[in-house]
N, CA, C and O atoms as a CHARMM CRD file, in Angstrom:
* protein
*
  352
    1    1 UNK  N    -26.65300 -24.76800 -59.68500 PROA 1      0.00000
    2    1 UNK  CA   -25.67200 -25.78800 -59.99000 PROA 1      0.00000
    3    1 UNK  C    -25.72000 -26.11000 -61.47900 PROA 1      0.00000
    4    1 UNK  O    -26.81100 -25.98700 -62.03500 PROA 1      0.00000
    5    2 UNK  N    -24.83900 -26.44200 -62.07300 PROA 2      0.00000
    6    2 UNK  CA   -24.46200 -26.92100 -63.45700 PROA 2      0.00000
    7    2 UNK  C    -25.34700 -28.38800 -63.57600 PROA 2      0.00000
    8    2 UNK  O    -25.83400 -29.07200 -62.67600 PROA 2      0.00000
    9    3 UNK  N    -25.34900 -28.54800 -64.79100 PROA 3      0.00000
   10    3 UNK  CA   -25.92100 -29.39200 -64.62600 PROA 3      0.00000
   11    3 UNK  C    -25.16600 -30.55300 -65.60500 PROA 3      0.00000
   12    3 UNK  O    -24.27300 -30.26200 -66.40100 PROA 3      0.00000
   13    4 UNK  N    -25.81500 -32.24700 -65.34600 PROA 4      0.00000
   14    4 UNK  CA   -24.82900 -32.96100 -66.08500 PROA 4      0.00000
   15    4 UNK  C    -22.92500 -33.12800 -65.47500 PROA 4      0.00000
   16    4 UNK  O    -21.93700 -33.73200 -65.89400 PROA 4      0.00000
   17    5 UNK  N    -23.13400 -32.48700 -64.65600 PROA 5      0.00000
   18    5 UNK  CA   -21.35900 -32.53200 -63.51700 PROA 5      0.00000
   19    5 UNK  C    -21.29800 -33.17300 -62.60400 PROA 5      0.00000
   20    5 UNK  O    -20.18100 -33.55000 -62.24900 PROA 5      0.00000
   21    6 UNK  N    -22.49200 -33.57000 -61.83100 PROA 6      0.00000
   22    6 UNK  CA   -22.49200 -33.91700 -60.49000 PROA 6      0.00000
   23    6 UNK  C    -23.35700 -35.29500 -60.60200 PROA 6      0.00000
   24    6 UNK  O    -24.41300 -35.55700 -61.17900 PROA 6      0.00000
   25    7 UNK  N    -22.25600 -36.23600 -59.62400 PROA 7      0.00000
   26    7 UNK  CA   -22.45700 -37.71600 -60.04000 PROA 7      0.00000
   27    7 UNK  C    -24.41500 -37.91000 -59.09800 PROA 7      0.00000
   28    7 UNK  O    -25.06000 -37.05500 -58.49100 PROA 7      0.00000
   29    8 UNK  N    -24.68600 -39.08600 -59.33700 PROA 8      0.00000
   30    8 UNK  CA   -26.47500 -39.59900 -59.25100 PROA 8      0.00000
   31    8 UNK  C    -25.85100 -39.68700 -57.39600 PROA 8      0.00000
   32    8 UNK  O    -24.84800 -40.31500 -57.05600 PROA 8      0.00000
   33    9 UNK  N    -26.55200 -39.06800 -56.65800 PROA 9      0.00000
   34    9 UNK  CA   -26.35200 -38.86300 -54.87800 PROA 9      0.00000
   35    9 UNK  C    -28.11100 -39.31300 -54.84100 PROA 9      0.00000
   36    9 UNK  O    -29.08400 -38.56500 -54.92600 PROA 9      0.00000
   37   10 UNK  N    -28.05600 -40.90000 -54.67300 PROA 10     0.00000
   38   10 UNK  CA   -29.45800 -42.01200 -54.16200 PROA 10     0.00000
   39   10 UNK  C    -29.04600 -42.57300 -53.02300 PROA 10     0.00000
   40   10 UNK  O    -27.96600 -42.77800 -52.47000 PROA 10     0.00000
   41   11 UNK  N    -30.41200 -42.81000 -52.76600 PROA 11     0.00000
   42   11 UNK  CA   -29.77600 -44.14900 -51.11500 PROA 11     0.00000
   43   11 UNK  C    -29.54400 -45.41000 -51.84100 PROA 11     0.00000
   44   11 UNK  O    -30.07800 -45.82800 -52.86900 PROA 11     0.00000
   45   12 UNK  N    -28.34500 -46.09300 -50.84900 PROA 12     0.00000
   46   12 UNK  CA   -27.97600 -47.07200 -51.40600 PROA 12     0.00000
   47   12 UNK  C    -27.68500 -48.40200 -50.03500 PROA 12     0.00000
   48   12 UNK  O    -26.87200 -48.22600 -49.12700 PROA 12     0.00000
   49   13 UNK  N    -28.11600 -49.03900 -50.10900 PROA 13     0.00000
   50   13 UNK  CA   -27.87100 -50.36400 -49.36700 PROA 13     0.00000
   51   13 UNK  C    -26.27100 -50.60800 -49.06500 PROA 13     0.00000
   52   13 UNK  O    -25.48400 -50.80400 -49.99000 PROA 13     0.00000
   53   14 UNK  N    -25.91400 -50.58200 -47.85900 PROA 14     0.00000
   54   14 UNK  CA   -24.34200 -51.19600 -47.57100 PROA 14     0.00000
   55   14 UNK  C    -24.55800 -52.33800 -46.87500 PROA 14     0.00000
   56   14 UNK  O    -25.42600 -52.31400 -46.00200 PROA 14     0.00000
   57   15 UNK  N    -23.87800 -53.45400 -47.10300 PROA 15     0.00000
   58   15 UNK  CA   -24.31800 -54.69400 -46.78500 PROA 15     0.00000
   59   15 UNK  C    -22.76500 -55.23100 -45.92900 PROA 15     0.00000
   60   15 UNK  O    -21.76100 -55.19500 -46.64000 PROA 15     0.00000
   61   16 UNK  N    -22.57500 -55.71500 -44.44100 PROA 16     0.00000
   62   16 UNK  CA   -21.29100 -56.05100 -44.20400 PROA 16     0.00000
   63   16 UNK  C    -21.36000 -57.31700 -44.43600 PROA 16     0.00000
   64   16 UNK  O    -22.23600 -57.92500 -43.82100 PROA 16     0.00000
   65   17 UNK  N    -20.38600 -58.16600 -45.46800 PROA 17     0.00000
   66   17 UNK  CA   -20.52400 -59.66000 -45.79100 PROA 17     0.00000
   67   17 UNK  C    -20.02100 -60.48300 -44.39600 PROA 17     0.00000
   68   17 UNK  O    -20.86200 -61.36200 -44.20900 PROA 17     0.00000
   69   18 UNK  N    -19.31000 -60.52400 -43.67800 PROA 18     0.00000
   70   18 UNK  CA   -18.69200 -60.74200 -42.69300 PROA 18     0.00000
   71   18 UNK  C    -19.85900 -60.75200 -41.43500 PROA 18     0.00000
   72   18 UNK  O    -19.52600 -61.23000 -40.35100 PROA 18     0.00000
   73   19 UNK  N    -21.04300 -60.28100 -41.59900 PROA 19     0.00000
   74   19 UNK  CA   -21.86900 -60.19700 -40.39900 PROA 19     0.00000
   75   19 UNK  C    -23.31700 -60.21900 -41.17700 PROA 19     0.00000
   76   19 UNK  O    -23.42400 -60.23900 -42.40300 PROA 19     0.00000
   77   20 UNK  N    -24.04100 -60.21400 -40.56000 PROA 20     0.00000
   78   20 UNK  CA   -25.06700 -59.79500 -40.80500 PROA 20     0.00000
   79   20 UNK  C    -25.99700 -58.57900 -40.60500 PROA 20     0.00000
   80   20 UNK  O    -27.12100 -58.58000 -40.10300 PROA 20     0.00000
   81   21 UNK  N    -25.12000 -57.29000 -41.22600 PROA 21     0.00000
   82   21 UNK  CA   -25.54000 -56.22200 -40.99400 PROA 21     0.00000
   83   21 UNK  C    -25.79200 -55.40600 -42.22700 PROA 21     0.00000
   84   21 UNK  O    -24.82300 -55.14400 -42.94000 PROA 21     0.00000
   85   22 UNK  N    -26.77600 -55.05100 -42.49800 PROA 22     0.00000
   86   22 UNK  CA   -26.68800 -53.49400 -43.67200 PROA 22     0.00000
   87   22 UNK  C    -27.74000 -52.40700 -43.00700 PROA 22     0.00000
   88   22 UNK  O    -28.71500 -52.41500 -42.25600 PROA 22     0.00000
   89   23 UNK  N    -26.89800 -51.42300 -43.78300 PROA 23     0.00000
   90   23 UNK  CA   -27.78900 -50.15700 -43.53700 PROA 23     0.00000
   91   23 UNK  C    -27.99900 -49.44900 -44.78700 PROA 23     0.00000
   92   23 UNK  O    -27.16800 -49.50900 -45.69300 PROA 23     0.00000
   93   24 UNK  N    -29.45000 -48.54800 -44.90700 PROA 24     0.00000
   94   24 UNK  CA   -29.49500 -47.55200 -45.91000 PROA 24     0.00000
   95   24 UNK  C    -28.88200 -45.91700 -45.55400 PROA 24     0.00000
   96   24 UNK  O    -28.97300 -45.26400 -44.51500 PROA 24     0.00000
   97   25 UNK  N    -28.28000 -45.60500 -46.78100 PROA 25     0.00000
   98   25 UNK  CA   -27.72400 -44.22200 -46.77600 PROA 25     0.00000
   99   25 UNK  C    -27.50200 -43.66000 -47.74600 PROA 25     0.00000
  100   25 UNK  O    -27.68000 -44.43200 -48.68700 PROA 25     0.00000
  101   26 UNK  N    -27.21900 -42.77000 -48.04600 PROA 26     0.00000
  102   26 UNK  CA   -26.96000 -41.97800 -49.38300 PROA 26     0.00000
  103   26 UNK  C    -25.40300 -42.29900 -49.78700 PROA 26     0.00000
  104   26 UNK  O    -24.32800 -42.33200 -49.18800 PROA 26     0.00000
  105   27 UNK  N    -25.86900 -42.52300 -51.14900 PROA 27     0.00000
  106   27 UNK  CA   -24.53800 -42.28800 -51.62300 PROA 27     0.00000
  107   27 UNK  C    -24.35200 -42.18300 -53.16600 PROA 27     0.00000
  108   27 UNK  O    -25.29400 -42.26600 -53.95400 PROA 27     0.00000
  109   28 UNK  N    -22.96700 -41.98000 -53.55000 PROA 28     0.00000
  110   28 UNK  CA   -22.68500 -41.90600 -55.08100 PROA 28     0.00000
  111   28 UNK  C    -22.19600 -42.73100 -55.88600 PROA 28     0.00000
  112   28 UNK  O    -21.82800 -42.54800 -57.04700 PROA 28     0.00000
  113   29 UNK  N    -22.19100 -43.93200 -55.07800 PROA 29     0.00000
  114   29 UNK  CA   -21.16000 -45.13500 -55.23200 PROA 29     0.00000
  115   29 UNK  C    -21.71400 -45.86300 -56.40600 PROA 29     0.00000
  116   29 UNK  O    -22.82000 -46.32400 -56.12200 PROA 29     0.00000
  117   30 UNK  N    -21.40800 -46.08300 -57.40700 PROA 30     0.00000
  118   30 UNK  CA   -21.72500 -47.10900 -58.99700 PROA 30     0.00000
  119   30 UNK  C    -22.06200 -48.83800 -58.73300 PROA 30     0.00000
  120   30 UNK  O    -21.24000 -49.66500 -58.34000 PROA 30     0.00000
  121   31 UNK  N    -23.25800 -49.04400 -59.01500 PROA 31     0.00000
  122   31 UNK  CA   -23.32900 -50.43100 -58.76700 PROA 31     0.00000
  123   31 UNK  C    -24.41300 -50.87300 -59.02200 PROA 31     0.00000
  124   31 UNK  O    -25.50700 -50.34300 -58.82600 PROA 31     0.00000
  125   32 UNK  N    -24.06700 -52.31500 -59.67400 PROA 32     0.00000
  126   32 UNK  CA   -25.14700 -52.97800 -60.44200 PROA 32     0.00000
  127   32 UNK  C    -25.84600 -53.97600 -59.34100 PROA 32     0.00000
  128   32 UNK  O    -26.68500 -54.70200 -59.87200 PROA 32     0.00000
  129   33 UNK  N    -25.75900 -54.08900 -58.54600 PROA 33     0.00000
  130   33 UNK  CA   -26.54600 -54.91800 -57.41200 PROA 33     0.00000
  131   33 UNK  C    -27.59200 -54.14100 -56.83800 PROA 33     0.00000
  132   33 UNK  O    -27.59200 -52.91500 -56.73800 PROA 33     0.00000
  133   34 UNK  N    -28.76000 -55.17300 -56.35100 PROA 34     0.00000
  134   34 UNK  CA   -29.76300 -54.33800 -55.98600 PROA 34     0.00000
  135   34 UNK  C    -30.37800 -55.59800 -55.27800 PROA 34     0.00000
  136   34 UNK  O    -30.64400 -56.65700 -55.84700 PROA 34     0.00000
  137   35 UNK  N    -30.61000 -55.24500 -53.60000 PROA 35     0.00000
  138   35 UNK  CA   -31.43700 -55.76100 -52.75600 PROA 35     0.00000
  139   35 UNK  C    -32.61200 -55.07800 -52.65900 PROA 35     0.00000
  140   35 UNK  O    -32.82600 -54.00200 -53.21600 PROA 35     0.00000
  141   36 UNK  N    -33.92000 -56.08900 -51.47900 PROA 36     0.00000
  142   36 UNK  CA   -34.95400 -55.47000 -51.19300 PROA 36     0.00000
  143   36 UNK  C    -35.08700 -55.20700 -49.91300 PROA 36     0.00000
  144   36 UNK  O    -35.68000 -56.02700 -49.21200 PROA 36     0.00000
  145   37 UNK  N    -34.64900 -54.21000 -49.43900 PROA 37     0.00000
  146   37 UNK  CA   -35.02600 -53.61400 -47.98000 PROA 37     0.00000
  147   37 UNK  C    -36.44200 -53.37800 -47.31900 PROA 37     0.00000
  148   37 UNK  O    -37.52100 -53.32600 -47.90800 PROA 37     0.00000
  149   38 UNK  N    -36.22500 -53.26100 -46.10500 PROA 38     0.00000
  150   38 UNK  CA   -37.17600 -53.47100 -45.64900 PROA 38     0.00000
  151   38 UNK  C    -38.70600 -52.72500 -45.26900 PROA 38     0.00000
  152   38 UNK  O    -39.61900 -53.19000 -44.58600 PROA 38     0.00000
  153   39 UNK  N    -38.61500 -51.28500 -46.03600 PROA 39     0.00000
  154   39 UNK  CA   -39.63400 -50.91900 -46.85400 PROA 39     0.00000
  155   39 UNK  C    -40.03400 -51.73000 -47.61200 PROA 39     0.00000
  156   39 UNK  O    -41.14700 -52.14300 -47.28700 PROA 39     0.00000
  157   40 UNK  N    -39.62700 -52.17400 -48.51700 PROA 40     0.00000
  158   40 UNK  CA   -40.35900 -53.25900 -49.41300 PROA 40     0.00000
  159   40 UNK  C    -39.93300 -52.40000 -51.06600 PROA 40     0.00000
  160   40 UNK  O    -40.36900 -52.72600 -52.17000 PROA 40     0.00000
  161   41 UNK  N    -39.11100 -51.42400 -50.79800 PROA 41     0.00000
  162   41 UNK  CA   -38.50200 -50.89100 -52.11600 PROA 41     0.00000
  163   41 UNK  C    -37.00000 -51.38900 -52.42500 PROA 41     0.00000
  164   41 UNK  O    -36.06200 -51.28200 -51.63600 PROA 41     0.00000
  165   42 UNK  N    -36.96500 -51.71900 -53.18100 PROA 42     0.00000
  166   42 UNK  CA   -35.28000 -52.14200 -53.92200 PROA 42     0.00000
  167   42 UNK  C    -34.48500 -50.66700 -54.36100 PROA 42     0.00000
  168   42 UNK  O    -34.92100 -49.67600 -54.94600 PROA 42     0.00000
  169   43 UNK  N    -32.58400 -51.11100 -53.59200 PROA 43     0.00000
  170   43 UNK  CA   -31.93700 -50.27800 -53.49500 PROA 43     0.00000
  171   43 UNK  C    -31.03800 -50.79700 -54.31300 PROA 43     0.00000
  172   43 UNK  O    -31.04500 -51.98200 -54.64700 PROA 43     0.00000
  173   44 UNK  N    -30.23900 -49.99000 -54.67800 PROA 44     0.00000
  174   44 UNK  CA   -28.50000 -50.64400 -55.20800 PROA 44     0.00000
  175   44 UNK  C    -27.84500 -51.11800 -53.93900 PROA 44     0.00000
  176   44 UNK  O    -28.01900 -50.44300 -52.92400 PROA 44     0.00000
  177   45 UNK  N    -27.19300 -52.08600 -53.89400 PROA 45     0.00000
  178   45 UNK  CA   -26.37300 -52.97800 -52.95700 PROA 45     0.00000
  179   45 UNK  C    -25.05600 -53.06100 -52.78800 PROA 45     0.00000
  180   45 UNK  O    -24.54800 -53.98000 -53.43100 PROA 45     0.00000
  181   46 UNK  N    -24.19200 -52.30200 -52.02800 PROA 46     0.00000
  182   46 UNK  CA   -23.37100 -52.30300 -51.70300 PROA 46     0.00000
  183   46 UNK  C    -22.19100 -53.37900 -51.19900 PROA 46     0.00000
  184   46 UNK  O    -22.88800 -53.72900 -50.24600 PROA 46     0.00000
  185   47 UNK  N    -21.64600 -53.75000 -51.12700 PROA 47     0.00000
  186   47 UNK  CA   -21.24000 -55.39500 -50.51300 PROA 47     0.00000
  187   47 UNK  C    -19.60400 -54.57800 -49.75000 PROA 47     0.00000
  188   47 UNK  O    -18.72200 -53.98000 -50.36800 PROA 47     0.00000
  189   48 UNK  N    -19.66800 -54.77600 -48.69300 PROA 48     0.00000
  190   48 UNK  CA   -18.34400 -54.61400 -47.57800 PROA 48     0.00000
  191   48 UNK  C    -17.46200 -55.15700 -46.97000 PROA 48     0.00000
  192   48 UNK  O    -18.11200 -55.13700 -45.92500 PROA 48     0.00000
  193   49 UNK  N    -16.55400 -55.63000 -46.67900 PROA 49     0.00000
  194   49 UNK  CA   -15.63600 -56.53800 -45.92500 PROA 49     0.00000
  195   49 UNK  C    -15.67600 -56.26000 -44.80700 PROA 49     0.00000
  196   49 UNK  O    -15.24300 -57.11700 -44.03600 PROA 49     0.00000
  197   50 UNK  N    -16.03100 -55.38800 -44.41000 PROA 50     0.00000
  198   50 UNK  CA   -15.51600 -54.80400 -42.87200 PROA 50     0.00000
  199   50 UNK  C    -16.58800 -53.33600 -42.18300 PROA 50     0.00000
  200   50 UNK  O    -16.52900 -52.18200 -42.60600 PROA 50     0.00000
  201   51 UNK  N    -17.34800 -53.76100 -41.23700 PROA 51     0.00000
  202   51 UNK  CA   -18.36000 -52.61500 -40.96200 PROA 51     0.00000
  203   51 UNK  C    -18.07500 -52.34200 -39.39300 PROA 51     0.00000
  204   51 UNK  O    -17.20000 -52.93900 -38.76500 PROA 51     0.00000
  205   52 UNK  N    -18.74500 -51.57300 -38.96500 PROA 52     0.00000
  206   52 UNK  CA   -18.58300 -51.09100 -37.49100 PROA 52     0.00000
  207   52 UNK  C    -19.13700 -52.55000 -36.23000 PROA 52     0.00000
  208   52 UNK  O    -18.98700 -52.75000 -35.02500 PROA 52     0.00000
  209   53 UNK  N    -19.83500 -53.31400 -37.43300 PROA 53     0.00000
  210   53 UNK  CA   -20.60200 -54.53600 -36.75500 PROA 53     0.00000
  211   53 UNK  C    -19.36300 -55.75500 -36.67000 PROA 53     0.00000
  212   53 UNK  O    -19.14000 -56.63300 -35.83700 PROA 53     0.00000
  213   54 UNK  N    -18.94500 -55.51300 -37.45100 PROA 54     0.00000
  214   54 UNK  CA   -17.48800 -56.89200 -37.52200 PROA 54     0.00000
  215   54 UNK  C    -15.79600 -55.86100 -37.35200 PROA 54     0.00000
  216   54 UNK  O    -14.81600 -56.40100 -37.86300 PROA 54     0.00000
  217   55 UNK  N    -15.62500 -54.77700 -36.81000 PROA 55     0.00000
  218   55 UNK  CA   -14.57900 -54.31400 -36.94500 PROA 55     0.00000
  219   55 UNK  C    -14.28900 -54.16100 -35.60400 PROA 55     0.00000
  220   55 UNK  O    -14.85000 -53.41000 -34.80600 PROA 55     0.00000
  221   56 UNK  N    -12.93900 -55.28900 -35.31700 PROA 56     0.00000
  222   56 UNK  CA   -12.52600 -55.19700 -33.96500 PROA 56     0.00000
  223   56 UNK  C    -12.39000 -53.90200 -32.77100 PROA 56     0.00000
  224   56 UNK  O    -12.05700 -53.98500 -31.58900 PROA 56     0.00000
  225   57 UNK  N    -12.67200 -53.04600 -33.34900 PROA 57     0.00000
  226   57 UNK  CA   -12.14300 -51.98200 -32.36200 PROA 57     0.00000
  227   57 UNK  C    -13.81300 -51.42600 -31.55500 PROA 57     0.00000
  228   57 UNK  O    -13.97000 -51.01600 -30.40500 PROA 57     0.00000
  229   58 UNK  N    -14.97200 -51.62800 -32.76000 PROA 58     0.00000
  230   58 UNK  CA   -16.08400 -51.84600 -32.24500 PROA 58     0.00000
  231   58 UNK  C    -16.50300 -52.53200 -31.60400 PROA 58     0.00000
  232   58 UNK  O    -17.09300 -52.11900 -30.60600 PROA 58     0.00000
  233   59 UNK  N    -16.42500 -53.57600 -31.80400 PROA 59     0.00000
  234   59 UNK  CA   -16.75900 -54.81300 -31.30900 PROA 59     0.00000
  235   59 UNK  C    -16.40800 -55.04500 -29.77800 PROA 59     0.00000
  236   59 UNK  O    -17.25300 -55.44300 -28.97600 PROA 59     0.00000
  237   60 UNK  N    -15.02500 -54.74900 -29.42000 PROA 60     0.00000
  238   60 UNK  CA   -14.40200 -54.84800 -28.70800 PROA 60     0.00000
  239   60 UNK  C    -13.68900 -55.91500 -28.32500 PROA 60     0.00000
  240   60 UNK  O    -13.47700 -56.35700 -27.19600 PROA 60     0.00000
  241   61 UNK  N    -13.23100 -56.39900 -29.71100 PROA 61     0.00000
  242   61 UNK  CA   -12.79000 -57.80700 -29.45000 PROA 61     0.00000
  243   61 UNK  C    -10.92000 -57.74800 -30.04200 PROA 61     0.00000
  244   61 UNK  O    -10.16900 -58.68500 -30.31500 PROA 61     0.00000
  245   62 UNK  N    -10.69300 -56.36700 -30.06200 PROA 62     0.00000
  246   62 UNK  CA    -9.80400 -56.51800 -30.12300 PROA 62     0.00000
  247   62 UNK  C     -8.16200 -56.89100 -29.26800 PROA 62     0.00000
  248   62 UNK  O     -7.85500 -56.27700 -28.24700 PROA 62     0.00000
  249   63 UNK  N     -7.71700 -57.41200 -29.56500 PROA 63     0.00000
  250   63 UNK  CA    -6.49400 -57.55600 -28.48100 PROA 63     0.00000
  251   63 UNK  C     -5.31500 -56.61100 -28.03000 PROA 63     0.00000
  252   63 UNK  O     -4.85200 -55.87600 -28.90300 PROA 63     0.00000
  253   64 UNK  N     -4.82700 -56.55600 -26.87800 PROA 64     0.00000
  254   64 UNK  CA    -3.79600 -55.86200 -26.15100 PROA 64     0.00000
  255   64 UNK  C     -2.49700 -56.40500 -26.46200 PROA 64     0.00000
  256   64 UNK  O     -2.04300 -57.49800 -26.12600 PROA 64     0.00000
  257   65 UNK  N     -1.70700 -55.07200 -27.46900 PROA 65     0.00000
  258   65 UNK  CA     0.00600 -55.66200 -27.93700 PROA 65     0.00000
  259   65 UNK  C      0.50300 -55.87500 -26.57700 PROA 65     0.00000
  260   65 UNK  O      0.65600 -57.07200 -26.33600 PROA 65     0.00000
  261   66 UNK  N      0.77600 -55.15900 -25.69700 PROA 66     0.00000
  262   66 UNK  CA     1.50200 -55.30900 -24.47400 PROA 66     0.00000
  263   66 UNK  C      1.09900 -54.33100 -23.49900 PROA 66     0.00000
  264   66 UNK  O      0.61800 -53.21000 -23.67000 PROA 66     0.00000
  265   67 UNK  N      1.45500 -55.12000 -22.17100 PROA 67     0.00000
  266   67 UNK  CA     0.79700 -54.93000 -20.70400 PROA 67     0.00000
  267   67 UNK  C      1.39000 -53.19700 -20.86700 PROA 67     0.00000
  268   67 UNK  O      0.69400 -52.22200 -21.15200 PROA 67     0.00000
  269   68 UNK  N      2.98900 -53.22500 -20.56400 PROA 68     0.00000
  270   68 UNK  CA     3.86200 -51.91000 -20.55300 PROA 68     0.00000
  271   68 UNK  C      4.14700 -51.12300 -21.67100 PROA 68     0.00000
  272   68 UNK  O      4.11900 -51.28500 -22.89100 PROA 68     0.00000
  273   69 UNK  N      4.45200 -50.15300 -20.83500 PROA 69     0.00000
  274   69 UNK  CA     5.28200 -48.89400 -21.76100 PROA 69     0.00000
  275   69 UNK  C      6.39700 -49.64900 -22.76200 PROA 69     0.00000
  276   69 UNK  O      6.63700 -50.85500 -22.70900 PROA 69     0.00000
  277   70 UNK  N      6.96200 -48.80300 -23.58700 PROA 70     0.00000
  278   70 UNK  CA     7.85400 -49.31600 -24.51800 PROA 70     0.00000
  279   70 UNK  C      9.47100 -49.01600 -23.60000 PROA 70     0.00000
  280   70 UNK  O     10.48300 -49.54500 -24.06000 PROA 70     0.00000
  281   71 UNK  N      9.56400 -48.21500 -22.41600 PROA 71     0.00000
  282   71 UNK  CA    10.43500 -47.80700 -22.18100 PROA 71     0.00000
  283   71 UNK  C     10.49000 -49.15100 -20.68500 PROA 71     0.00000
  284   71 UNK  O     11.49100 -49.74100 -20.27900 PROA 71     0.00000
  285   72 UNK  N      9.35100 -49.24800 -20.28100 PROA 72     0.00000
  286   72 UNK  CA     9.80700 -50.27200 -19.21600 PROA 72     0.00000
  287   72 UNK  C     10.27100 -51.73900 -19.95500 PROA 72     0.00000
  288   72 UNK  O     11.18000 -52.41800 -19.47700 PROA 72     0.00000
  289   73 UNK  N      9.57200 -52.11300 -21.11000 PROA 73     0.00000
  290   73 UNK  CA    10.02600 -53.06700 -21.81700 PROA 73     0.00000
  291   73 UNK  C     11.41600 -53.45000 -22.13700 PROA 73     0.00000
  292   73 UNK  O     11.97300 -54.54700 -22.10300 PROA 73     0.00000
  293   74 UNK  N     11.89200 -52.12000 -22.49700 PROA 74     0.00000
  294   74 UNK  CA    13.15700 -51.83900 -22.62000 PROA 74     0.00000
  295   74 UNK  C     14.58300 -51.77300 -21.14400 PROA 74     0.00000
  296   74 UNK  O     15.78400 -52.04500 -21.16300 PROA 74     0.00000
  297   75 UNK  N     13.81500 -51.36700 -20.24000 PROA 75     0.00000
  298   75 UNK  CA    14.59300 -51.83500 -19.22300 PROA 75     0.00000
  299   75 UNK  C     14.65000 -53.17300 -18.80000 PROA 75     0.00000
  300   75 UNK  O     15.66300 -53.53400 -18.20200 PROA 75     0.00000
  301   76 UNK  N     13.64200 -54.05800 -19.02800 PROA 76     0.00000
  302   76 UNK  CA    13.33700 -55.43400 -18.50600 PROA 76     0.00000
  303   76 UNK  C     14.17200 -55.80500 -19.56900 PROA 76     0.00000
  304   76 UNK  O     14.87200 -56.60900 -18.95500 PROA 76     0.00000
  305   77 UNK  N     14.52100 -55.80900 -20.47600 PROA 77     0.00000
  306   77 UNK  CA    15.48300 -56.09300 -21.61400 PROA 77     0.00000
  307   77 UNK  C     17.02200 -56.03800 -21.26900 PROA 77     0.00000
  308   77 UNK  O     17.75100 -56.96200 -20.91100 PROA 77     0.00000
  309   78 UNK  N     17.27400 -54.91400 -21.44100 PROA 78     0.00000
  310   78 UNK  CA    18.35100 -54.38100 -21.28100 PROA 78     0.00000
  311   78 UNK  C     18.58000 -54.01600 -20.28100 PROA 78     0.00000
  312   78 UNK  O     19.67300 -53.45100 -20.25400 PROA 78     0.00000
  313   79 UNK  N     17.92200 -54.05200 -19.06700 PROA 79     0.00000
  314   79 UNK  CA    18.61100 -53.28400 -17.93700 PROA 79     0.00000
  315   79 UNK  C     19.70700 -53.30700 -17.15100 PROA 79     0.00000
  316   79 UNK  O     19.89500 -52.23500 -16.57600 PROA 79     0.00000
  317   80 UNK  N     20.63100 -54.29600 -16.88400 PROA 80     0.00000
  318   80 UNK  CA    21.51500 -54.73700 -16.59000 PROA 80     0.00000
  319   80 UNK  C     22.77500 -53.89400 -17.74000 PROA 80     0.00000
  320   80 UNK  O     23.78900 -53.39900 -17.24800 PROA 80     0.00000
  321   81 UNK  N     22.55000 -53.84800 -19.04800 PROA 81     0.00000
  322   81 UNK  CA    23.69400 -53.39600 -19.49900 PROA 81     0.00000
  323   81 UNK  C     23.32000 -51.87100 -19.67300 PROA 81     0.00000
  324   81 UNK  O     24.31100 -51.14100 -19.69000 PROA 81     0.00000
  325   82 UNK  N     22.04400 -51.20400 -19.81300 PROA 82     0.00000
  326   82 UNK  CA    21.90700 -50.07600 -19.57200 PROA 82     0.00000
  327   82 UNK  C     22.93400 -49.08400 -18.49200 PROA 82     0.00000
  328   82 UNK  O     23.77500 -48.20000 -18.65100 PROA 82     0.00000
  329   83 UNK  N     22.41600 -49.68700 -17.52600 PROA 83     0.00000
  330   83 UNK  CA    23.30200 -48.89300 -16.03500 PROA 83     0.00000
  331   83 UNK  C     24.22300 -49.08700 -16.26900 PROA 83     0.00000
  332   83 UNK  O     24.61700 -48.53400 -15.24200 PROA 83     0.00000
  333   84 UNK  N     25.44500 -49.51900 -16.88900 PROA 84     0.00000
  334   84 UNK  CA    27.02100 -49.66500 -16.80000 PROA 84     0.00000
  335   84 UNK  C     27.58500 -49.03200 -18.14700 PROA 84     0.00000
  336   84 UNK  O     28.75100 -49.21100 -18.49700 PROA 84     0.00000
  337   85 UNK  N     26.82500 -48.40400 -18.75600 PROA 85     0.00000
  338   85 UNK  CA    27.10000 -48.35300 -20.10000 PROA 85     0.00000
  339   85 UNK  C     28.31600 -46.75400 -20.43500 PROA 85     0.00000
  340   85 UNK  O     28.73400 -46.39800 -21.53700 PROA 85     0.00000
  341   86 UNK  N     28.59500 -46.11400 -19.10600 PROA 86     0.00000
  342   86 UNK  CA    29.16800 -45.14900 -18.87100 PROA 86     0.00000
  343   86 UNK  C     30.34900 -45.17300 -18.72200 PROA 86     0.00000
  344   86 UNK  O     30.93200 -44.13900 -18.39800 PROA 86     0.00000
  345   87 UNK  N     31.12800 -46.52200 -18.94300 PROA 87     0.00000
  346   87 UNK  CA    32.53500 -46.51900 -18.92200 PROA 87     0.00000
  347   87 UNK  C     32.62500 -46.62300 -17.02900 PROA 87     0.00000
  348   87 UNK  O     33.35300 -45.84700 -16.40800 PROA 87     0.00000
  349   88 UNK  N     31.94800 -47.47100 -16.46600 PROA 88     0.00000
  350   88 UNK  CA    32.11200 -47.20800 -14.92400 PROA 88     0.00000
  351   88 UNK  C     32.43300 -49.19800 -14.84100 PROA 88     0.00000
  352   88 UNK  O     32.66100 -49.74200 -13.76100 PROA 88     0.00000
């Protein structure tokens, strides 16, 4: 490999602000923050809005748009002028 091309690949602390979750992992990401994990060695610190720990679809707290299909919706709507719509 060349050298001087390829960005600094360290572990780095991701922290979800929204929960109380971080994990260590590698990465290339630029940053002047630095926590102390729980080795007892200091990482660069990541800071997140949104992790697998606070993200509705994990969680399972997300909500249901609607019970039906888009097509039964559409008959409960319209159904009455649907069926006549043939010139009958």
């Amino acid at each position: 490999m060349k050298k001087d091309i390829h960005p600094n690949y360290r572990p780095v602390v991701f922290q979800d602000i929204s929960s109380d979750f971080a994990f260590l992992t590698r990465s290339t990401v630029n940053t002047s923050d630095t926590i102390q994990w729980e080795d007892g060695q200091e990482y660069p610190l990541v800071k997140v809005e949104i992790s697998s720990a606070s993200h509705p679809f994990y969680t399972g707290k997300q909500r249901v748009l609607s019970s039906g299909g888009r097509v039964d919706q559409f008959r409960r709507r319209y159904g009455s002028m649907a069926k006549g719509s043939k010139g009958e």
